[in-house]
C-alpha positions in Angstrom: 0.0 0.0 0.0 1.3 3.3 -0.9 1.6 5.7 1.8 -0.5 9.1 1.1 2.1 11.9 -0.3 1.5 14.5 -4.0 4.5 14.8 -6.1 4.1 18.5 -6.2 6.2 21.3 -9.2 8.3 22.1 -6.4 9.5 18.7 -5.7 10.1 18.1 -9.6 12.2 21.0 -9.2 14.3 19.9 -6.4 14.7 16.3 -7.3 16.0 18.1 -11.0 18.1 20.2 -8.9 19.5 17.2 -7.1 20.0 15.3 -9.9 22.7 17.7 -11.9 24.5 18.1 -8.4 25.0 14.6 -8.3 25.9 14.7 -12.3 28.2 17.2 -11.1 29.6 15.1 -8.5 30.0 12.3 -10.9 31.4 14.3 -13.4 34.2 15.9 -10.9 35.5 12.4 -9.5 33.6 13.0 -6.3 31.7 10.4 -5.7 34.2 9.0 -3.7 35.5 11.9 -1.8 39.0 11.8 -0.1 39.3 9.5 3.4 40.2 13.3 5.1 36.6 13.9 4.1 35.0 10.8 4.4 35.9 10.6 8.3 34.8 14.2 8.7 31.3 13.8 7.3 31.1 10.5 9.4 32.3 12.2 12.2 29.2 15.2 11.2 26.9 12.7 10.8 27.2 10.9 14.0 27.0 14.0 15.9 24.6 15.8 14.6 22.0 12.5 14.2 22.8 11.9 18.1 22.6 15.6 19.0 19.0 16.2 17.8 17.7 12.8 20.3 19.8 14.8 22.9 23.5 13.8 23.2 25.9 16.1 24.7 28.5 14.9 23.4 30.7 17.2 21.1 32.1 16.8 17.8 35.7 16.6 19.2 34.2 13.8 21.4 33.3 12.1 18.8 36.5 12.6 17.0 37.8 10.9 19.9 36.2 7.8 20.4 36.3 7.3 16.3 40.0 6.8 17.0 39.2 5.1 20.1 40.6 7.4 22.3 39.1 8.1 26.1 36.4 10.6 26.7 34.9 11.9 30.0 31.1 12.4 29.3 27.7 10.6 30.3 27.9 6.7 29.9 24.9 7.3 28.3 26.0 9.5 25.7 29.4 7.6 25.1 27.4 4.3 24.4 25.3 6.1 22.3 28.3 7.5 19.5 29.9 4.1 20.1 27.1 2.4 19.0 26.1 4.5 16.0 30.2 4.5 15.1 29.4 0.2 15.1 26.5 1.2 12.5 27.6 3.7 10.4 30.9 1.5 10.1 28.5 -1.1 8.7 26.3 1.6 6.1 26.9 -0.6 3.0 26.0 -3.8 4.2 22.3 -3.2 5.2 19.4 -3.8 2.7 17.3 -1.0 2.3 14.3 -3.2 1.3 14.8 -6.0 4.4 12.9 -5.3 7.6 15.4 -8.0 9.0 18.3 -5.6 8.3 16.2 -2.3 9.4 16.3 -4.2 13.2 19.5 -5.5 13.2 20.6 -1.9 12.2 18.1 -0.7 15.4 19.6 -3.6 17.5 23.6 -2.5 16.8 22.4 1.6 17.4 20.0 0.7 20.5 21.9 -1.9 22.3 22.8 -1.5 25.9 20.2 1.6 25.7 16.9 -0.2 26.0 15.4 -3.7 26.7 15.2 -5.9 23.5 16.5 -3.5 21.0 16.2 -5.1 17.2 12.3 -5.9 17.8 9.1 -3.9 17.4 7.6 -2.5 20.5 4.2 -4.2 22.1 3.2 -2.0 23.7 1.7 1.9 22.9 3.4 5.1 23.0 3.2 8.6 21.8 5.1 11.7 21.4 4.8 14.7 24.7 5.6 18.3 24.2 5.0 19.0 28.4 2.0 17.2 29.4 0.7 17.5 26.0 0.7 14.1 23.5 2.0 15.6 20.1 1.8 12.4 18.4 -0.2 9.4 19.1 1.5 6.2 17.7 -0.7 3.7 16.1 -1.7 0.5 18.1 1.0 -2.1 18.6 -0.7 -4.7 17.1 -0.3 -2.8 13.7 3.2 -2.1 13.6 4.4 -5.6 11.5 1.8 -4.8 9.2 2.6 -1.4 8.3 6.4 -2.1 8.4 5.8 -4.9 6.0 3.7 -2.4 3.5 6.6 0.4 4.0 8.7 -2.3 2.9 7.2 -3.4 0.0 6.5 0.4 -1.1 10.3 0.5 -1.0 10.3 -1.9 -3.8 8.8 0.3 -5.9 10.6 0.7 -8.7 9.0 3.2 -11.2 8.9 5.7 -7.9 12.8 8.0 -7.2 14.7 6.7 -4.9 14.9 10.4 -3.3 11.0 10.2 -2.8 10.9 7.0 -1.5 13.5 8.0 1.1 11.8 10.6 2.5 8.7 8.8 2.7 9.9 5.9 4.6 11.9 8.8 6.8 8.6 10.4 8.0 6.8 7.4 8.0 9.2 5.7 10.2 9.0 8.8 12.7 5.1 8.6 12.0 4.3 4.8 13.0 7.4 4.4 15.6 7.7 1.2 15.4 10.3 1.5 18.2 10.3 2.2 21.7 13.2 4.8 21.5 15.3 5.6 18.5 12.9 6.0 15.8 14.0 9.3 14.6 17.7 8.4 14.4 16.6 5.3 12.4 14.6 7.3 10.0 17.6 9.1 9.3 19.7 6.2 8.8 17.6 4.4 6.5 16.8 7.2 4.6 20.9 7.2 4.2 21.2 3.3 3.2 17.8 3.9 1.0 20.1 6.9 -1.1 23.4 5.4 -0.8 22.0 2.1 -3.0 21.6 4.4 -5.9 23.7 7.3 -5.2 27.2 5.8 -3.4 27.9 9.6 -2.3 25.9 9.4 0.5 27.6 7.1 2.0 29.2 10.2 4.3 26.4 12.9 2.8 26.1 14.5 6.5 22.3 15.9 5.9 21.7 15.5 9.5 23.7 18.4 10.5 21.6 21.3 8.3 18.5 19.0 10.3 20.4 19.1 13.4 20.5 23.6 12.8 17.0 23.8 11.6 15.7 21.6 14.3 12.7 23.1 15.0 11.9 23.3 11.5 12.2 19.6 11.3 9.5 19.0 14.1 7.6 21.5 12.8 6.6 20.1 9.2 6.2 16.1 10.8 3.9 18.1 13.1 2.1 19.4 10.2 1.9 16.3 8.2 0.4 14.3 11.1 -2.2 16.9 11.0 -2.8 17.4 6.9 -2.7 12.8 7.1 0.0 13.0 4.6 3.8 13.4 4.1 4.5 15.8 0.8 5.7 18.8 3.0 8.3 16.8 4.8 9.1 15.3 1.4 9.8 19.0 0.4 11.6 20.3 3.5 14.0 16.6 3.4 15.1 17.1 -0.5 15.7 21.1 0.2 18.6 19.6 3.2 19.3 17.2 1.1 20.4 19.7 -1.8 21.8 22.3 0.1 24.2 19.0 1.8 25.3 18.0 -1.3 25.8 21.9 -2.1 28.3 22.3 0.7 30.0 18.9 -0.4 30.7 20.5 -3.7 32.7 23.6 -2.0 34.4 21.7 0.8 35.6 19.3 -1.7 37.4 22.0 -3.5 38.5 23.7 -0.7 39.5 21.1 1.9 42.9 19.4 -0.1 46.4 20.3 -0.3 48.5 20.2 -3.3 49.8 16.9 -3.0 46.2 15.8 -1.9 44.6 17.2 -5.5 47.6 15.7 -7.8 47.0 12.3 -6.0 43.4 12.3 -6.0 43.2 13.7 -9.7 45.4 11.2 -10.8 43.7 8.0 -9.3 40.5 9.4 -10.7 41.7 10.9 -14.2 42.0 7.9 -17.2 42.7 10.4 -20.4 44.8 13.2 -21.7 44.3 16.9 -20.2 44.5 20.8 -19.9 45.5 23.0 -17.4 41.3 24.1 -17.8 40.8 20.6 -17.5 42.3 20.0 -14.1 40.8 23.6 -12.9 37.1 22.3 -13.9 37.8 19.5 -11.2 38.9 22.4 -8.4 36.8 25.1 -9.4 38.1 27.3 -6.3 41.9 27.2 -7.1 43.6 30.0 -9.4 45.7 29.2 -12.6 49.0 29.5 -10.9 47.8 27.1 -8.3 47.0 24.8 -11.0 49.9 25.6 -13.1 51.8 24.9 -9.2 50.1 21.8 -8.7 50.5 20.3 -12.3 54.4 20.9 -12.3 54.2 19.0 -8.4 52.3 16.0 -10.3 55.1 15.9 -13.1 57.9 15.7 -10.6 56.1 13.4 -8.4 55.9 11.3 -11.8 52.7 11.1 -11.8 51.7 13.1 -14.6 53.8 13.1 -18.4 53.9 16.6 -20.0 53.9 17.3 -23.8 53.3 19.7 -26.4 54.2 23.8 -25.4 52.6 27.0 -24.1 48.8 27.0 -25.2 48.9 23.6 -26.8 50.4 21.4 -23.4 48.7 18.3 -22.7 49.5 16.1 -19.7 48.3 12.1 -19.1 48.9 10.0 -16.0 51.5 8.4 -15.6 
């Protein structure tokens, strides 16, 4: 059964919009960004996910116990990162379509936190702002029956894989099938639903523009639980999701040395190129820096130079 949701103009312009960054992303050898990176957004991700459900922790904390180094903070808090670091560790193994997977994923990221993490709950729960219940789960009994329709929505397959990830994002928070940790799972999955189509979202840290707009965030699931329907979450999640893979675009041309750019252009780089061509990769960099970085790549013997003034070429070595 197909959850309620309207593919709206604005979404087709987003999803569009999404698209030609990714293209983008593709076309620049980004889709596997550097390791300096990739442990950054991991580290961003983690942080920001926890952060929003409450965790005190800092992002040099979590620095820390990434390279298992000691911390003094909340046992809580510190079982919390060290659990998520277990899951995100584990991103590309899960099956986006496998309810089996979705609670071992919940099991790894909820154990030591609650009693019998990995199952549905049995019993009923809602959401309290105060004294007053902001969300009413639906009855226990229900639970295996709409997780096994979400789950066979996600199969899907004439439906984007961007919709279908926000969809089973709010619907996850919407049904919470889970004791505690629903909203960190909805953010997850929507991560392993993306990063079976798209591989850069693997370390896409979306959760830290949600983790800044917070209130915004609880705001529009409000709203949907009231309108019965999820397209303005749908909208809000593919406007973070842009403006994430946005500031992946700048960082990555920012963030590497000299050495780091030659290496990382030459793993990436299979044909003969330009000067322009290297500076289309690192859009921020001037034409010394490239001209700098280029003659660093020849000596380094990674690239071969031929041909003079306007008509040099270079290939990889």
């Amino acid at each position: 059964m197909k959850p309620p949701y309207s593919i709206t103009p604005l979404i087709i312009k987003q999803i569009s919009s999404i698209s030609e960054k990714v293209g983008e992303i593709k076309a620049h050898f980004f889709n596997k960004p550097s390791p300096q990176l990739r442990k950054q957004n991991k580290i961003k991700t983690i942080h920001s996910s926890l952060k929003i459900e409450g965790n005190t922790l800092t992002q040099e904390q979590v620095t820390a116990l990434l390279e298992k180094k000691r911390v003094i903070g909340p046992k809580k808090d510190i079982l919390e990162v060290r659990n998520a670091i277990e899951v995100y560790n584990k991103l590309t193994i899960f099956d986006s379509c496998s309810s089996k997977s979705f609670l071992a994923a919940h099991k790894l990221l909820m154990h030591g936190l609650i009693d019998n993490p990995g199952k549905y709950r049995n019993q009923e729960a809602g959401i309290f702002q105060g004294s007053r219940v902001a969300h009413l789960a639906p009855p226990a009994k229900n639970i295996p029956t709409l997780m096994q329709d979400l789950f066979s929505y996600l199969k899907i397959k004439d439906e984007s894989a961007l919709i279908k990830s926000c969809v089973f994002h709010y619907e996850t928070e919407f049904i919470h099938p889970f004791l505690d940790g629903n909203g960190r799972m909805g953010r997850l999955w929507q991560t392993v639903i993306l990063l079976k189509e798209y591989p850069v979202f693997e370390f896409l840290p979306f959760e830290t523009l949600i983790s800044q707009s917070q209130e915004d965030y609880y705001n529009v699931l409000s709203s949907c639980d009231k309108k019965g329907e999820s397209t303005e979450f749908i909208g809000y999640m593919l406007h973070v999701i842009e403006s994430s893979l946005a500031e992946l675009l700048d960082v990555n041309n920012r963030i590497f040395n000299d050495t780091d750019r030659v290496e990382y252009f030459a793993r990436q780089c299979n044909q003969e190129f330009s000067r322009k061509d290297y500076m289309n990769v690192f859009k921020h960099i001037s034409s010394a820096t490239a001209s700098r970085d280029i003659k660093k790549g020849v000596d380094m013997n990674y690239f071969i130079r031929s041909g003079d003034k306007n008509k040099t070429v270079y290939r990889i070595v």
